[in-house]
C-alpha atoms as an extended CHARMM CRD file, in Angstrom:
* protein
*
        83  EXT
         1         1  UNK       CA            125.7740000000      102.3530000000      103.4420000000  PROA      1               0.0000000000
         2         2  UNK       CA            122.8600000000      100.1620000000      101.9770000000  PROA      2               0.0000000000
         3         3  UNK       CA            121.8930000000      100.6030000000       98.1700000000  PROA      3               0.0000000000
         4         4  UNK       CA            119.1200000000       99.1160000000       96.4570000000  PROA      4               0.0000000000
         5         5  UNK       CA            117.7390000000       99.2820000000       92.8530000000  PROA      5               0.0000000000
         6         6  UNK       CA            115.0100000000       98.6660000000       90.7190000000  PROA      6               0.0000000000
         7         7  UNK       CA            116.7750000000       96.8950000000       88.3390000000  PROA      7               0.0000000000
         8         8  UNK       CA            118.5250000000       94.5880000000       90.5740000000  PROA      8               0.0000000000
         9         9  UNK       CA            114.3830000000       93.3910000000       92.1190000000  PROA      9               0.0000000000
        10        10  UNK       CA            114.5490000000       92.8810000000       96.2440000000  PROA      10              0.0000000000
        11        11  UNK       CA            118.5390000000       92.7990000000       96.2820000000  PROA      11              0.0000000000
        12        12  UNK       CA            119.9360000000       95.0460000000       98.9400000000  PROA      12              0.0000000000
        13        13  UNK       CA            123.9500000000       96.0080000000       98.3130000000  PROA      13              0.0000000000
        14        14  UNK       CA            126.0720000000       97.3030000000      101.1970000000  PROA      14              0.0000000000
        15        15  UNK       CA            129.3830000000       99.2180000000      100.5100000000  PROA      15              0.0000000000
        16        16  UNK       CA            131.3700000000      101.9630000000      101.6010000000  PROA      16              0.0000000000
        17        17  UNK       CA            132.3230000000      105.0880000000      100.7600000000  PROA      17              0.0000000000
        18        18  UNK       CA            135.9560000000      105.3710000000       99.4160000000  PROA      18              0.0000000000
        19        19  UNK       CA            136.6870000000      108.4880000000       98.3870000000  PROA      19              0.0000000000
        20        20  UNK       CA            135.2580000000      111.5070000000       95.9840000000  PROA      20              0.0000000000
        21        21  UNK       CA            137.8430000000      112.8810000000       93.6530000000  PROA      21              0.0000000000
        22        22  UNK       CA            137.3730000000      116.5900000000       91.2590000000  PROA      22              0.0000000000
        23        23  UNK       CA            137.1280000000      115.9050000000       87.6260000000  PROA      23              0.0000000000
        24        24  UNK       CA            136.5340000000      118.7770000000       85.6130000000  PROA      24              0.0000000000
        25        25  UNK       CA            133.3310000000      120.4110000000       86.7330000000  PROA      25              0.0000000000
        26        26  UNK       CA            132.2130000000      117.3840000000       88.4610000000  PROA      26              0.0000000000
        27        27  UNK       CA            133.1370000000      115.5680000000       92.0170000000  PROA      27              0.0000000000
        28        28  UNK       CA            133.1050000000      111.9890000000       91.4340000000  PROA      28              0.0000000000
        29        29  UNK       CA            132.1720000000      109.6740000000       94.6490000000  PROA      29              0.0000000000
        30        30  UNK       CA            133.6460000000      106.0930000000       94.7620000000  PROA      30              0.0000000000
        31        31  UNK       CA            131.4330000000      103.6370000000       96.7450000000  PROA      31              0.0000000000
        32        32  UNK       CA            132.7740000000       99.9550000000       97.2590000000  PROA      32              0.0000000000
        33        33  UNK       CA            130.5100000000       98.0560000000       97.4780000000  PROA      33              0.0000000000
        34        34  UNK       CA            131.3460000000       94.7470000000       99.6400000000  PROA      34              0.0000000000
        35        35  UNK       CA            128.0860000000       92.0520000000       99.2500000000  PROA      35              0.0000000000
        36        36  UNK       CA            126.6780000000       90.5690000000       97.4280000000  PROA      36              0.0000000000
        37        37  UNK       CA            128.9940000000       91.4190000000       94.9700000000  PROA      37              0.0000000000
        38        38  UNK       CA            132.4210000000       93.4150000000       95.2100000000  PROA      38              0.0000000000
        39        39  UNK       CA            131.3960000000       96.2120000000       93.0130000000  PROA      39              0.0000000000
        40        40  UNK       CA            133.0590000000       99.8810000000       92.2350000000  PROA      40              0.0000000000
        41        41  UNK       CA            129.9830000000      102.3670000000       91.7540000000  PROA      41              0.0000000000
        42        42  UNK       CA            130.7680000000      105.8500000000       90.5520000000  PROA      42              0.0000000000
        43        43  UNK       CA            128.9790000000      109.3760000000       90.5800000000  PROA      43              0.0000000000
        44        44  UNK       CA            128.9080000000      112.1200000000       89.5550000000  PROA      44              0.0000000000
        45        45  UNK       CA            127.9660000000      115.0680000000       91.0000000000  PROA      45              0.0000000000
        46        46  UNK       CA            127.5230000000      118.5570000000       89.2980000000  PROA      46              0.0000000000
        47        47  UNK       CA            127.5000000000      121.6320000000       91.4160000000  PROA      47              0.0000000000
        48        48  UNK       CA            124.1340000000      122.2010000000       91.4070000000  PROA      48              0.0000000000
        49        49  UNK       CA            123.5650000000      118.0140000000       92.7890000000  PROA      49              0.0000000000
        50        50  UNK       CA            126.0940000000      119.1140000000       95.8040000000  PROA      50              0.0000000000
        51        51  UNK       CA            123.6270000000      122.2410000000       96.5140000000  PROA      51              0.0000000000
        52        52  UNK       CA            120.7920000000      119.9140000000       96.5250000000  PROA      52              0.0000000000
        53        53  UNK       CA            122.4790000000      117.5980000000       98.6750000000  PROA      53              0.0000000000
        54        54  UNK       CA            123.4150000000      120.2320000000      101.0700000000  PROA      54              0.0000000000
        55        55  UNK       CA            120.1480000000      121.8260000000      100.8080000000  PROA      55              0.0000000000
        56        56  UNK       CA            118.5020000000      119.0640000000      102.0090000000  PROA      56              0.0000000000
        57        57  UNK       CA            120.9240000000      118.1620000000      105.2120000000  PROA      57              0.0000000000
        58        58  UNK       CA            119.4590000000      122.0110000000      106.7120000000  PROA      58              0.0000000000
        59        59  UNK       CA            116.1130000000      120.6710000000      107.0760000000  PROA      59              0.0000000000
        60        60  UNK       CA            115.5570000000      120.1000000000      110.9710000000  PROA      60              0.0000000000
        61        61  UNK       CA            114.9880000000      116.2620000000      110.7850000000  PROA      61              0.0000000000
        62        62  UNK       CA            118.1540000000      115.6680000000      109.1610000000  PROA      62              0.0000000000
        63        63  UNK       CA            120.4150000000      118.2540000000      111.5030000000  PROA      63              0.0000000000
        64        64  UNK       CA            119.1350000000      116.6760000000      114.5660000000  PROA      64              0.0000000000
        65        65  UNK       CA            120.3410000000      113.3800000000      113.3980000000  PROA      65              0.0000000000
        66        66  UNK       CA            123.4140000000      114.4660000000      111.7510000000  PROA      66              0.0000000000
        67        67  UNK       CA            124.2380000000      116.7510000000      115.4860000000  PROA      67              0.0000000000
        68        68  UNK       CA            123.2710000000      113.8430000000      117.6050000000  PROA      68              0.0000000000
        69        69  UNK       CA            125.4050000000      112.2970000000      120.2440000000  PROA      69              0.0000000000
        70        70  UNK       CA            123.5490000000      108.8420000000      119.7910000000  PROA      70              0.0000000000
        71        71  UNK       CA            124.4310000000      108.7640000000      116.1690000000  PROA      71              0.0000000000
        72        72  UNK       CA            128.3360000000      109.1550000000      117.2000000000  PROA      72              0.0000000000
        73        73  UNK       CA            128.5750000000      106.8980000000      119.1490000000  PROA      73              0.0000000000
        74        74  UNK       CA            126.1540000000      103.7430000000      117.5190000000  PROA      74              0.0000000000
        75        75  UNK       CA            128.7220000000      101.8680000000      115.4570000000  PROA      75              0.0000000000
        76        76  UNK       CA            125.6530000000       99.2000000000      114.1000000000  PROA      76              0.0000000000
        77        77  UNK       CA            122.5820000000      101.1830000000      113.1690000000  PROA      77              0.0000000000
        78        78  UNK       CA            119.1630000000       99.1250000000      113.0650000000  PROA      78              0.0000000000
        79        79  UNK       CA            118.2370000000       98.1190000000      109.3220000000  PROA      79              0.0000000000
        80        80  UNK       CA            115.8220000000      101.0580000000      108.0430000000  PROA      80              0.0000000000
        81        81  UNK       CA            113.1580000000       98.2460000000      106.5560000000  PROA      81              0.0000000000
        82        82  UNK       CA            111.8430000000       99.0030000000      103.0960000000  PROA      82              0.0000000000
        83        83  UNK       CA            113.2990000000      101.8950000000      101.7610000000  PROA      83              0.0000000000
């Protein structure tokens, strides 16, 4: 997983997802992250952030590539660029 932030200027961060955890009415993700720096990032995520989430995975372009073989199997994905 590749993060990158405004505050942080051109610095891309790559981690991993841990685990996600309930806490009250919330689900709380844990992302490692593992350069540049070794970093625990938490969120949160209300109900309504998980239905938007899962909203958008139904749209065709992102079902096609979640339900694709080649995606499987590719254990180093190219860079996306910019994002």
């Amino acid at each position: 997983m590749l993060f990158r932030s405004t505050g942080l200027g051109k610095t891309e961060l790559v981690g991993k997802v841990d685990t996600m955890k309930r806490q009250g009415d919330y689900l709380i993700m844990y992302v490692d992250v593992i350069e540049p720096v070794k970093w625990r990032i938490r969120a949160s995520m209300s109900f309504k952030d998980l239905a938007r989430v899962m909203g958008c995975c139904v749209k065709g372009s992102i079902m096609r590539f979640i339900l694709s073989p080649r995606q499987w199997r590719n254990r180093s994905p190219e860079h996306p660029g910019d994002f």
